[in-house]
N, C-alpha and C positions, 0 to 999 in steps of 0.2 A: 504494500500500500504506500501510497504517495504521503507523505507530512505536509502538513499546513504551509510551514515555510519554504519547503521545497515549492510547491502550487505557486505562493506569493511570488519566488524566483524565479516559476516562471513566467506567471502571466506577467512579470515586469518585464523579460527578454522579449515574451511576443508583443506585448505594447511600441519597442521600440522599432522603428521602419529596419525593414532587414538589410535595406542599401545602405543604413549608417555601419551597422552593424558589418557588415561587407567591408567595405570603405577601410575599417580604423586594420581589418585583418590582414587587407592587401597593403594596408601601409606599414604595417608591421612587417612581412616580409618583404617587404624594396626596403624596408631601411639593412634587413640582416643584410639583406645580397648586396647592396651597396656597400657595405661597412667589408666585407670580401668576405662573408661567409660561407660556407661549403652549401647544394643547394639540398643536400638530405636534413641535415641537423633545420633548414629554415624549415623543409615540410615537416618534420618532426616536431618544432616548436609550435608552429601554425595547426599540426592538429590537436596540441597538448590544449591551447587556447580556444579550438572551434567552439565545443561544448560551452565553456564558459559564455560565449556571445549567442547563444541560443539554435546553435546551428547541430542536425544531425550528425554532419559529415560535410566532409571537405575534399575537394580536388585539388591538386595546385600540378601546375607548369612553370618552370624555369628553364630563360635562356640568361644570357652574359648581361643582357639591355633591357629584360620585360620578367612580366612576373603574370599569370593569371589565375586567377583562386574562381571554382565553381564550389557551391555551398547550397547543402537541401535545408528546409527549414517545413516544420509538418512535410506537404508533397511538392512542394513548390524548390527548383532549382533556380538559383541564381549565377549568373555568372560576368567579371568583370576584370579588365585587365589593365596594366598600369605599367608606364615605365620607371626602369628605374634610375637610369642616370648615369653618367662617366662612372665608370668602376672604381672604388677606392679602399683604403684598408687602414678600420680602426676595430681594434680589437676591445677597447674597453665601452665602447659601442655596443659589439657582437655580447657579450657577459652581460650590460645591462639588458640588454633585449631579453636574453635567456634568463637572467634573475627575475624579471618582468613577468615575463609566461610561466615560470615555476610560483608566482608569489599571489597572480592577480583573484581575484578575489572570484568565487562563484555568482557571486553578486550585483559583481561591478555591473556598470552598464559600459557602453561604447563611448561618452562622452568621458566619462573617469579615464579609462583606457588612453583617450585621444591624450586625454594632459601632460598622462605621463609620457607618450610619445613626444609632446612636444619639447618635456623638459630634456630627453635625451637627445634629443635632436638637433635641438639648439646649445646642446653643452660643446663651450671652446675645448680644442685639443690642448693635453696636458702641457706639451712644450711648445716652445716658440722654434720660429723655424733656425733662428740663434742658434738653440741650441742644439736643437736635431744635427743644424752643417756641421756643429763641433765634433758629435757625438758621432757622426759618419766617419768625417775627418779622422779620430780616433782609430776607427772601424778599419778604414782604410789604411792604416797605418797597420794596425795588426794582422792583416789581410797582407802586406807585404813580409813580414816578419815570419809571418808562418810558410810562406814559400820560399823562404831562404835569403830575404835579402837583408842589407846592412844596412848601417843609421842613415848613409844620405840619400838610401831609396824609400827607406820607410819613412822619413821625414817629407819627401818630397810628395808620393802617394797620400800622406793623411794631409796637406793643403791641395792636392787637385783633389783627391775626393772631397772632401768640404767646399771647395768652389763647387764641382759639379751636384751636390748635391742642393745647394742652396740656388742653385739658377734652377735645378727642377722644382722645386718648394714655389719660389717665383712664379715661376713661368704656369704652373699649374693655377694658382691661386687667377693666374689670367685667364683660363678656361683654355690655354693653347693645347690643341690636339695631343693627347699623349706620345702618342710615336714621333710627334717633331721635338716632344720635350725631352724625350729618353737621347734621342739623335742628339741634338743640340748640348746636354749633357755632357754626354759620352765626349763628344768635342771640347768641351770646359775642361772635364776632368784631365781625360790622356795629356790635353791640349797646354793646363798646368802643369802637368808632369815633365812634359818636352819641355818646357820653358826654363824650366827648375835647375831640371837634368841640364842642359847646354850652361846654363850660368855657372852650377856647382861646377861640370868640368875645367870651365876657363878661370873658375877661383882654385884646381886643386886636388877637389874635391872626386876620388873614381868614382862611377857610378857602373860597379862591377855586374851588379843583378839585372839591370835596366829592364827587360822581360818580367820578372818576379815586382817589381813596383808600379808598372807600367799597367799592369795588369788589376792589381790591387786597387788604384784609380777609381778607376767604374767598375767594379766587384758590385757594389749598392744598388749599380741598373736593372741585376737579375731578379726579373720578377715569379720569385720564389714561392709568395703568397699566391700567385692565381694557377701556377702550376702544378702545387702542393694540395691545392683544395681544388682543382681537376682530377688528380690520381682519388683523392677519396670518394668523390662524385665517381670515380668510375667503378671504384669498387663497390659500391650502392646502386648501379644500374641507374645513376643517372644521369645518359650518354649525351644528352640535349646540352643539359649543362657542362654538362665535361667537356664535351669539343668545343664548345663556343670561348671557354675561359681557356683553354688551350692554345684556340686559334688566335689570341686575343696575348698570351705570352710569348707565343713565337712570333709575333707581331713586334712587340717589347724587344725581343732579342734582335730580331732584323735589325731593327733600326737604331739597335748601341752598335754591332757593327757596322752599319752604314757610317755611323760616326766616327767609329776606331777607325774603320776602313783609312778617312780623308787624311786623320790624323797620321797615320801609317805611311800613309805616299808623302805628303808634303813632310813631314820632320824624317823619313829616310830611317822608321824606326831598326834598330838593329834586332835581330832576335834567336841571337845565339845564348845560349843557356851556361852560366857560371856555375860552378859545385856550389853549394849553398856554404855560407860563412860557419866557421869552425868557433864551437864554444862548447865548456866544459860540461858534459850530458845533464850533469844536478843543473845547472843555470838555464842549459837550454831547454830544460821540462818547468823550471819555474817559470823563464818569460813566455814558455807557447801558454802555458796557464793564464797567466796577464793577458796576454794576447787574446786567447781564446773568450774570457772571461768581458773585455772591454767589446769584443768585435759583437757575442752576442746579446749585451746589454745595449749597445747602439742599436741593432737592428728591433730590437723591443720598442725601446724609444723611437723607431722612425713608426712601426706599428701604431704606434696610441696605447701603449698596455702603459699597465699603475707600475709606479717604482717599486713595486715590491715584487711583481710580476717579471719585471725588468730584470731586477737581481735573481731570481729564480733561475729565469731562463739562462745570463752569466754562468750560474754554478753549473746548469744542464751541458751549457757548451764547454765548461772546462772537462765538465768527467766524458764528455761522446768524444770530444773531437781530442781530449789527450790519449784515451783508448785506441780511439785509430794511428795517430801519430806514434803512441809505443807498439801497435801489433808491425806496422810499415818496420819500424826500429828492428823489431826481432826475426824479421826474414818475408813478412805476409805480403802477399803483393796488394796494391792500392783498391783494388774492386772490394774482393772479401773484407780487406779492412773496414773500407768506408758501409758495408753492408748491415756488421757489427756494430757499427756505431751509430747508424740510421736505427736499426733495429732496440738499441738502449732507448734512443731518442722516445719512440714510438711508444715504447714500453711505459716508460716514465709519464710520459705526457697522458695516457691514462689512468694511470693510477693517481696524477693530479688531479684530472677531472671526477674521478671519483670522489675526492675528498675535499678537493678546494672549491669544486665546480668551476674549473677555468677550463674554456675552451680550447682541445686538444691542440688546435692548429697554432694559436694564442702563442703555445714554446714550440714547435715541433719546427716552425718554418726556419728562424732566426738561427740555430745552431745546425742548420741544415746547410743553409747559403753557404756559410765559412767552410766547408767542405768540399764546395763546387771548384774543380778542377780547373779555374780559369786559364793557369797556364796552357795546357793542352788548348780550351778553345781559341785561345788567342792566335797558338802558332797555327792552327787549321784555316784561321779567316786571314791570318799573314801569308801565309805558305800559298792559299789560293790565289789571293791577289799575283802572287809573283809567278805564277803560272806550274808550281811545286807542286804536282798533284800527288806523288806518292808519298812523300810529305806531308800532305794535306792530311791525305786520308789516314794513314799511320794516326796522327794527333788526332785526327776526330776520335776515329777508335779506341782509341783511351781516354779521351773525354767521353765517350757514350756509355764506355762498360761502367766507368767511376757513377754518373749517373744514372743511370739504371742499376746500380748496386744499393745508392742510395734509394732510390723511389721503391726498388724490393724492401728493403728494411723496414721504411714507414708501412708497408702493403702487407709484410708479415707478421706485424704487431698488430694491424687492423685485421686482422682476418683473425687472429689467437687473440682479440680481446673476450671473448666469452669465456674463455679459461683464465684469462689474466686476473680479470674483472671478478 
């Protein structure tokens, strides 16, 4: 038998027109999928919420740019669709939405709902873009470090990455096409590097790594976040969305090489490969820690997560990406390694969201990136340009396996999360 109050809650949901009701539900999922959420956890949260807005059942479709939600209510279907807008990635975004649909009330109606959309909506991102540049800058600096280069590459690298990081901050906030911002980037950054690099030599200064810094630069263009939450979309069968957010980072990637590329013919980049700088094993597993620790706390911060989250993710990428770095040390070739250390990632990252409720992607992307084999891609879009095809293809191939070892790792922790869990 039905209770009094339960009756009251309802005939309040059926008093209220079902289009509002509609309305606050699809705006709820354009803000997850904007914020770069994966598009299963948005249908997940959207049916955790239907019942609440008086609705039987829920349809939803996602692509990269739309969203449409069908919703039965008694016999009657509704159905309405909504864009969503340039794609973008704020993770403390993504948690309140999810704290939102875990908390909302049975009761609520759709105007209460809408408020607190608004207040998330309109809440400023936690850092300025100050400090993001710095905190890239940093990033990029460790991102040199960890490939082997020496202080006047990694100095050089953490000022073009914080230049090019700060002209895409800019350039974005102006609504400019994303692939001409990543392009344009990609040119600041190397573009500082070269600049750097030619002064330091004529003051002195070798710049023995020039490849391992060079690279480090624009490391922060790989868009890590919509590739990362593709592979989980595909593991959830849902292929609409996965291709589209795919097609959408191989887009991203084009057009940092189309940048490297220029940068590459006009400064005459060299890209012959130095032995990495020699230091004492105890120093050189404390600074990849540093290293490791600042590159993934940067990349939190450029996400939008809470400094605490921030710090989180830091210590995730000191223990995954020191794991890889000592299995490489004791003989393990780079694929298996980085697979191992994708695969902790993954691990971890659930066992967070079991307990902290942070969203899995929130740490898994950040200490993922630092991983990513830039060198190899680099010499592959170098090596082509110069017409090196066997060359070419040698680097890609170890740039594919390295990532595809990684995208395994997160894919085998997501498949063994019901045992994890």
């Amino acid at each position: 038998m039905t209770s009094i109050s339960e009756r009251d809650d309802n005939d309040k949901k059926n008093s209220v027109p079902p289009t509002d009701a509609l309305d606050v539900l699809l705006r709820f999922g354009a803000l997850m999928l904007q914020a770069g959420n994966t598009a299963f956890r948005t249908r997940k949260w959207i049916n955790a919420i239907t019942p609440k807005l008086g609705f039987k059942a829920a349809s939803v479709t996602v692509s990269l740019d739309s969203i449409t939600v069908s919703v039965r209510r008694r016999s009657d279907w509704l159905m309405a669709m909504r864009d969503i807008g340039p794609p973008g990635i704020n993770v403390l975004r993504i948690a309140q939405l999810e704290r939102l649909a875990r908390t909302v009330r049975a009761d609520g109606t759709p105007a209460e709902i809408a408020v607190e959309l608004d207040e998330i909506e309109s809440a400023a991102h936690q850092y300025s873009i100050e400090q993001i540049a710095a905190a890239v800058g940093l990033a990029s600096g460790g991102f040199a470090f960890l490939n082997g280069a020496a202080a006047p590459e990694t100095f050089a690298a953490a000022i073009g990455g914080g230049c090019g990081q700060w002209l895409r901050l800019w350039l974005t906030h102006r609504r400019l096409n994303h692939y001409a911002a990543a392009a344009a980037s990609a040119i600041m950054a190397s573009g500082v590097f070269v600049l750097l690099a030619a002064a330091g030599s004529r003051l002195g200064f070798g710049f023995a790594q020039y490849p391992a810094g060079f690279v480090a630069s624009i490391l922060f263009l790989v868009p890590g976040f919509p590739l990362i939450a593709a592979l989980f979309d595909l593991l959830q069968y849902q292929t609409l969305a996965a291709l589209s957010r795919f097609a959408y980072g191989m887009m991203i990637l084009l057009s940092v090489a189309f940048g490297l590329s220029l940068v590459v013919a006009v400064g005459g980049v060299d890209v012959t490969r130095q032995p990495s700088i020699e230091l004492a094993y105890a120093l050189k597993l404390l600074l990849r820690g540093v290293a490791s620790f600042i590159s993934g706390c940067a990349f939190a911060m450029l996400f939008n997560s809470s400094l605490r989250t921030a710090l989180g993710v830091g210590l995730l990428a000191v223990g995954a990406n020191g794991l890889r770095l000592i299995l490489i040390d004791v003989g393990m070739m780079p694929a298996p390694a980085a697979f191992f250390a994708a695969l902790s990632i993954g691990t971890v990252a659930l066992m967070i969201e079991q307990r902290y409720k942070i969203p899995p992607i929130a740490v898994t992307v950040a200490p993922i990136v630092i991983m990513i084999p830039g060198i190899y891609a680099f010499e592959a879009i170098v090596f082509f340009n110069h017409g090196q095809m066997l060359d070419a293809l040698q680097a890609f191939a170890s740039c594919s396996f390295i990532v595809g070892a990684l995208v395994m790792g997160l894919a085998v922790a997501r498949v063994l999360e019901p045992a994890i869990m």
